[in-house]
Each structure stands twice: as structure tokens, then as C-alpha cells.
C-alpha positions as CSV (number, residue, x, y, z in Angstrom):
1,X,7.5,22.9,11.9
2,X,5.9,19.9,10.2
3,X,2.6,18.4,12.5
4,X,2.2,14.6,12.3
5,X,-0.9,13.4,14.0
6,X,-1.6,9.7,14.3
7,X,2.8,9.8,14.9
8,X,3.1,6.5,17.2
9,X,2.3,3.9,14.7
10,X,4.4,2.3,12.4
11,X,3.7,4.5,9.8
12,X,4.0,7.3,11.6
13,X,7.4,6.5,13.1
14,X,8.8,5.8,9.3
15,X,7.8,9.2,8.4
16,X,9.4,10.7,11.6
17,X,12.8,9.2,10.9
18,X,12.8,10.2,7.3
19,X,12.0,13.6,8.1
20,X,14.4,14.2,11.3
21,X,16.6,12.6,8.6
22,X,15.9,15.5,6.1
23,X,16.8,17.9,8.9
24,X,13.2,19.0,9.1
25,X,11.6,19.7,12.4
26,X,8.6,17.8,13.4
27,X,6.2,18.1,16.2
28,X,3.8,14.7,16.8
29,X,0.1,14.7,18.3
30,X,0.0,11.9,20.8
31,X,-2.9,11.0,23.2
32,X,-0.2,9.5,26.3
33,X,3.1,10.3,28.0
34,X,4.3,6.7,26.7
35,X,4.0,7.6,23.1
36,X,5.5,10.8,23.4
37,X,8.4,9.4,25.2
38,X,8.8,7.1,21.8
39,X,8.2,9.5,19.8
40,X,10.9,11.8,21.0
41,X,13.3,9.2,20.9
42,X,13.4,9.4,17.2
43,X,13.8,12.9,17.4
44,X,10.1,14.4,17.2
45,X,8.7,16.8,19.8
46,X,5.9,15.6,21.0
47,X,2.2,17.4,21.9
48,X,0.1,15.4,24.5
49,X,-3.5,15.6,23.2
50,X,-6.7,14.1,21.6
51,X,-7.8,14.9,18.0
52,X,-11.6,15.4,19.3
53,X,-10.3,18.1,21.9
54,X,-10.3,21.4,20.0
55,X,-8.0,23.2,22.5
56,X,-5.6,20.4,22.0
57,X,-5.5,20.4,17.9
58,X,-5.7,24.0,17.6
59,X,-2.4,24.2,21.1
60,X,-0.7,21.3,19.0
61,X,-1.0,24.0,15.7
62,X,0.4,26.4,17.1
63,X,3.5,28.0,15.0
64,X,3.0,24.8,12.6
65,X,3.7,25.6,8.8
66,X,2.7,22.3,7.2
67,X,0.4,19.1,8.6
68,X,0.2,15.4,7.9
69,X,-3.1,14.2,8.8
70,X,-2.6,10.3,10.1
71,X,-6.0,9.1,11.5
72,X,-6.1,6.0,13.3
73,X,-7.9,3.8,11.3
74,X,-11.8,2.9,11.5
75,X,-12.8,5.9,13.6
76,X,-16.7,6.4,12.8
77,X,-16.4,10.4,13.4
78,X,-13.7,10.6,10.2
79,X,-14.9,13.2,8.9
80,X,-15.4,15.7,12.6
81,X,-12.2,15.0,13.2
82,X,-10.7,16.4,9.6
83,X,-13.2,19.3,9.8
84,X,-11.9,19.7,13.1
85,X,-8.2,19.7,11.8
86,X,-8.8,21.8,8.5
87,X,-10.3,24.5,10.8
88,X,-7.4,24.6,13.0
89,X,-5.1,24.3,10.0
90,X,-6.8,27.5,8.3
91,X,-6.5,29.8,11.8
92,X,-2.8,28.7,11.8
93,X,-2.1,30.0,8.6
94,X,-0.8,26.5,7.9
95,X,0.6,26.3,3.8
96,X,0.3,22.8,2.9
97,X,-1.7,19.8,4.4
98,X,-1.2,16.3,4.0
99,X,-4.0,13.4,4.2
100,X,-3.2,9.6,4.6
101,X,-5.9,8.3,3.4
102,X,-6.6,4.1,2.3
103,X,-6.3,2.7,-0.9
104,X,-10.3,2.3,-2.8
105,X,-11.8,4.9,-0.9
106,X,-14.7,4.8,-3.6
107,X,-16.3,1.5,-1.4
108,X,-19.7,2.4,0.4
109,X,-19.9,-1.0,2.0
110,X,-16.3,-0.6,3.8
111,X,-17.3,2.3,5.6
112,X,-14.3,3.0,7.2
113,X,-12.9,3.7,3.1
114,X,-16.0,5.7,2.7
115,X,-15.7,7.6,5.2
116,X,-12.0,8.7,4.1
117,X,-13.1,9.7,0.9
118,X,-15.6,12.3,2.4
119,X,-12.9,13.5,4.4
120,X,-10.8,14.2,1.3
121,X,-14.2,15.9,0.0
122,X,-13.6,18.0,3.1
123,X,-10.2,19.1,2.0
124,X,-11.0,19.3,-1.6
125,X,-13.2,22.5,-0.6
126,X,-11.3,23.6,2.2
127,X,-9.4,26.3,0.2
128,X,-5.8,24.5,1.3
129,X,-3.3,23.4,-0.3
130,X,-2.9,19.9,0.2
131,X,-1.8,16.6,-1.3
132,X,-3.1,13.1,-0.7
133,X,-1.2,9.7,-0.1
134,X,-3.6,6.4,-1.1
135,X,-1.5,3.3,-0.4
136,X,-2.1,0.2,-1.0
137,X,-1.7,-2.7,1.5
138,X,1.4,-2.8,3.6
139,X,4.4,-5.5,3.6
140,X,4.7,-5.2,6.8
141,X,1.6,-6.6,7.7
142,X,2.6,-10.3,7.0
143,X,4.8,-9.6,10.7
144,X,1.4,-9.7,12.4
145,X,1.6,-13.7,11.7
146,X,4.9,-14.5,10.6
147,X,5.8,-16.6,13.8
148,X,2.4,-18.7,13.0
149,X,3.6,-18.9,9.3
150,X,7.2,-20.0,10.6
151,X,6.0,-22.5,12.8
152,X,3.1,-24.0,10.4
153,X,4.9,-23.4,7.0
154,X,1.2,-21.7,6.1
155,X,1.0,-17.9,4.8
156,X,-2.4,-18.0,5.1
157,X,-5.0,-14.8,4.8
158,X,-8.9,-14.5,5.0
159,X,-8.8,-14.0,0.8
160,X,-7.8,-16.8,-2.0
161,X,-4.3,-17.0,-2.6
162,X,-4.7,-17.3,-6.2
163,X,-5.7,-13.2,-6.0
164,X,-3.1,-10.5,-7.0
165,X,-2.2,-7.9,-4.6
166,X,0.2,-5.3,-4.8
167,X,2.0,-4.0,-1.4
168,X,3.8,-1.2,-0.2
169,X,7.1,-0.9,2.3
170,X,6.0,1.5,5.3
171,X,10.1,2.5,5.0
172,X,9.5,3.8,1.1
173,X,6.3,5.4,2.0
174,X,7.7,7.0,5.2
175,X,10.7,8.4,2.9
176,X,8.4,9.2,0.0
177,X,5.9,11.2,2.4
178,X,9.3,13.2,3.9
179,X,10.0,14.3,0.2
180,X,6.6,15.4,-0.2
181,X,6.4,17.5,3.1
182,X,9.6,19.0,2.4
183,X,10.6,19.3,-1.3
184,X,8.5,22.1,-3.7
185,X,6.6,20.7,-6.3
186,X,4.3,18.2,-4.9
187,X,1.0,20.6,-4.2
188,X,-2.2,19.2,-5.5
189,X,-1.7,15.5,-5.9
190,X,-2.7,12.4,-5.3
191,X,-0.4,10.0,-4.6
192,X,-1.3,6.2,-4.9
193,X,1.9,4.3,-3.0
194,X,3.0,0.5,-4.2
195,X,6.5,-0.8,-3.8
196,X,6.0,-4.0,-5.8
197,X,6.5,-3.6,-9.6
198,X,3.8,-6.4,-10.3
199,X,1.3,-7.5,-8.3
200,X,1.5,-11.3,-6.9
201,X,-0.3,-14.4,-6.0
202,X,0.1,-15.2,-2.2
203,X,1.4,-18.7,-3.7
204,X,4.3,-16.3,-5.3
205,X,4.5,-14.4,-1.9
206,X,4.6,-17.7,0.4
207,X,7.8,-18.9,-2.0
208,X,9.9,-15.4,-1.6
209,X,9.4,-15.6,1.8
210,X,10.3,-19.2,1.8
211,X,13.6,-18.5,-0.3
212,X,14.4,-15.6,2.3
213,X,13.8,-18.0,5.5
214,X,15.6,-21.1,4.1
215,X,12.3,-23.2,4.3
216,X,9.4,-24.2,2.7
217,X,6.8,-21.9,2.9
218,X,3.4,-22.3,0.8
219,X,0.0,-20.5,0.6
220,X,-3.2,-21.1,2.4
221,X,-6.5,-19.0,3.3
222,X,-8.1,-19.2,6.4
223,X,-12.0,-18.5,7.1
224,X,-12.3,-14.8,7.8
225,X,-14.7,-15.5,11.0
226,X,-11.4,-17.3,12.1
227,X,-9.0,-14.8,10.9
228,X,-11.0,-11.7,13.2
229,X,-10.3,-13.4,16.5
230,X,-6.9,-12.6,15.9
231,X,-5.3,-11.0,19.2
232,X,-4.5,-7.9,16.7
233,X,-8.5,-7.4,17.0
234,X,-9.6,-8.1,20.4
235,X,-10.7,-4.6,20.7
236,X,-12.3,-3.6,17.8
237,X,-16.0,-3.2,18.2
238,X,-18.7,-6.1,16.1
239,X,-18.7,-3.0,13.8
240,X,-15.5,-2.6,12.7
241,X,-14.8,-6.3,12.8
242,X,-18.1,-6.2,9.9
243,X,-16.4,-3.4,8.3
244,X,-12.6,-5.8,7.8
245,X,-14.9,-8.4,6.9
246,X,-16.3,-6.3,4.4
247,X,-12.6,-5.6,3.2
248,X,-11.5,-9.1,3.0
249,X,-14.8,-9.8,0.9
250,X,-13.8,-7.5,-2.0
251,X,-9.9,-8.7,-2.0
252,X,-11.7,-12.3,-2.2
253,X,-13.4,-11.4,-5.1
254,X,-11.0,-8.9,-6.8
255,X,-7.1,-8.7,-5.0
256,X,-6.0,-5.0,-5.5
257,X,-6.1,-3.9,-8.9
258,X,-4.8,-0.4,-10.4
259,X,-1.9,0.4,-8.7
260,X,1.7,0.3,-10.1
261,X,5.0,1.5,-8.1
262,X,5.8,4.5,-10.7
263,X,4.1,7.4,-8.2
264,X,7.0,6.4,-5.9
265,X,9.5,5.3,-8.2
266,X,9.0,9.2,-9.1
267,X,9.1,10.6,-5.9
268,X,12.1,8.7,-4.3
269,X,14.6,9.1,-7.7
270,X,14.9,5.0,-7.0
271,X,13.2,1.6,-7.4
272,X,11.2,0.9,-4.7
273,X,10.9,-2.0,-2.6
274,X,10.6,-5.3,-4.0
275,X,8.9,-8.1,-2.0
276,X,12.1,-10.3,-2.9
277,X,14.6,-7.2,-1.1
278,X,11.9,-6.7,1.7
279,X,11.3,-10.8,2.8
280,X,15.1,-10.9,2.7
281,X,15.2,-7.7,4.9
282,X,12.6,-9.6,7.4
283,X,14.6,-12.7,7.5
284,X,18.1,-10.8,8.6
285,X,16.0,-8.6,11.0
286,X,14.3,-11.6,12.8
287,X,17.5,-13.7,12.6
288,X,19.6,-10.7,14.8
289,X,16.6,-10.8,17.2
């Protein structure tokens, strides 16, 4: 029995169908009836509970022999909450835990990145075995605004579009993160995910998508003040809306540098996602909506 906490996201989904797909059995930590109704529909068996209730992580452990650790992002008490999990892990005899932690955890001034990297401190002595996953920025996040883009012709973010980034499909990293929880040979990394071979301009970005949605398309950047009063953040505190300020700061000044896509090249036995194949895959999927 594989644990998946954090299992009603996006992320967490991909990784459900890829493992159910492997045959493995998986068991998701939910905090409502609703999410464990849409969990189990993709074939997970779902645990009702909160990761800051004790009872509830180590009832949720129970008869589990490996974990992936997906915390919600943001959360200030990061670091309780993998103590919390590592203890319950280590009373359950559990044989191999998984972390999803954030691409550049080695930030102080995004806290929320900081904060992941002394959770993997926790794990580094918790005398598991483990592995960790670092991706970089998802593909999918451009869905967030791609009816704004449609309708305005603008792909605009809160960083220069003349900045590189590098991107990762949540489908590869859900698959890639099944082959890790089920395959031998895997103990002990860490795994930095990126789909894209090279990394590209938002320019180059806005003209894929373009090509893909048979109209013009070109890049823009909008003021990050303006870009944080985005529905999508209506409930995060003035802290965490610093703290994704503080993110869109250092992509401003730097896009993503040091990741290439040969960790999951390696993993999956195939190329990964390009941005061409996954704009191309948006296009079709919106069109049948």
C-alpha cells in the first residue's frame, strides 16, 4: 500500500492514475468527503483526515509500506507537519518515503522554499529511506489564464518575457513519480523534474501556443501587485501573497536556471514532454470542451 497525502490536487491525481495504472494499490489522505469521493473515482482508497491531527496520520499509516509526502503548498508549520509524518512513517515500519518538494529550495527570502528545504533536512536524518522530487515550474499552470490569454491575445506573467524558464508536464511527473514508488532502484535520490529540453522565452512560449490555437498569440508581463489579485489567490493570507511576490522577484531577475529534462528522460525510458506536444495537447483538450 502506497500513502499519498496532499492526493486531491492536480498533482496528486496524475500520480494516482499512473500508479492504479501500474497496478499498485494506493491509499490518499484527504481532509473532506468531497475529495475522497474524487479521489476514489480514479481508483485510490481514500482516508478522511488532517496532516496536523496525529491520530489521523499515524490511522491513515496504518499497514502502509511506502509514502509520498505532497504538502499543500505555503503552509508556515512545513516542517511539524514532516516531523509529524516521518514519526508516523518510522512506527509503521514504512520502507521508502517520498518528498515533493519545490524547485530552489536554497531561497531564504521565499520562505515557503525555505521552509521545504528544512523539511528535507528532516528526512536527511530521519534514518529512512527516501528519495526527493524538485520540479520545476508546471505547464499546466498557463490554464489558470488561458481564457484571458485567448480572449486578449496576451500571455502575460508578473516576470519579463525575455527570461528563460524551463517547465514540467504534471502527466510526466505523475508517471515518473509512479516508477519511482514502484520500480527498485531509485532509493536515495534527488530528482530535479523538467519536460522541456531547453528552456524558453515566454515570447517563444506565447508563439507555440499561438501555432497550437490557430491565432496570434504574443508575450506580455503584467505588474505583480496586479497579477496577486488574481481569483486563484483570494485566500491566501498578505503573507503568502509577500512570499509569491518574493518568487516572481527572483524569476524577474533570473528565469529558472539549472535544470535539464535528462532526470526524467531517465526515469520514464522516453522523451518527455515538449511545450510544442503539450500546447497542442491543450488546444485539442479545450476544443472537445
Amino acid at each position: 500500500m502506497i500513502l499519498l497525502t496532499g492526493a486531491n490536487g492536480q498533482t496528486g491525481h496524475a500520480i494516482i492514475r499512473h500508479l492504479v495504472a501500474r497496478g499498485a494499490p494506493v491509499r490518499g489522505l484527504v481532509r473532506s468527503d468531497a475529495s475522497a469521493r474524487a479521489i476514489e473515482a480514479l481508483g485510490a482508497c481514500a482516508h478522511v483526515g488532517d496532516l496536523r491531527d496525529s491520530a489521523a496520520v499515524e490511522a491513515a499509516m496504518d499497514g502502509v509500506d511506502r509514502v509520498y509526502h505532497l504538502c499543500p503548498g505555503l503552509q508556515p508549520d512545513e516542517v511539524e507537519i514532516v516531523q509529524r509524518m516521518l514519526a508516523a512513517a518510522k512506527r509503521a515500519g514504512v520502507s521508502l518515503f517520498g518528498y515533493h518538494g519545490v524547485s530552489y529550495p536554497q531561497l531564504p527570502r521565499i520562505r515557503f522554499h525555505w521552509e521545504k528545504l528544512k523539511a528535507e533536512t528532516e528526512i536527511l536524518h530521519s534514518g529512512l529511506t527516501f528519495f526527493i522530487v524538485h520540479p520545476c515550474q508546471y505547464m499546466q499552470n498557463v490554464l489558470w489564464s488561458m481564457p484571458r490569454i485567448l480572449e486578449e491575445g496576451v500571455f502575460a506573467l508578473p516576470w519579463s518575457p525575455d527570461r528563460t524558464m524551463v517547465s514540467v508536464d504534471v502527466e510526466d511527473m505523475g508517471e515518473a513519480i509512479a516508477i519511482l514508488l514502484t520500480e527498485p532502484g531509485y532509493a536515495g535520490g534527488t530528482y530535479e523534474f523538467c519536460s522541456v529540453e531547453h528552456a524558453l522565452t515566454r515570447h517563444e512560449m506565447a508563439e507555440i501556443l499561438g501555432r497550437a490555437f490557430q491565432r496570434k498569440i504574443v508575450a506580455g508581463q503584467r505588474p505583480i501587485r496586479e497579477a496577486l489579485q488574481a481569483a486563484r489567490f483570494k485566500h491566501y493570507s498578505d503573507d503568502q501573497l509577500a512570499q509569491m511576490s518574493a518568487l516572481y522577484e527572483f524569476f524577474d531577475l533570473n528565469g529558472t536556471l539549472g535544470f535539464n529534462n535528462r532526470t526524467l528522460k531517465m526515469i520514464l525510458g522516453r522523451e518527455p514532454t515538449s511545450y510544442e506536444a503539450f500546447a497542442a495537447r491543450i488546444a485539442r483538450d479545450m476544443k472537445l470542451a
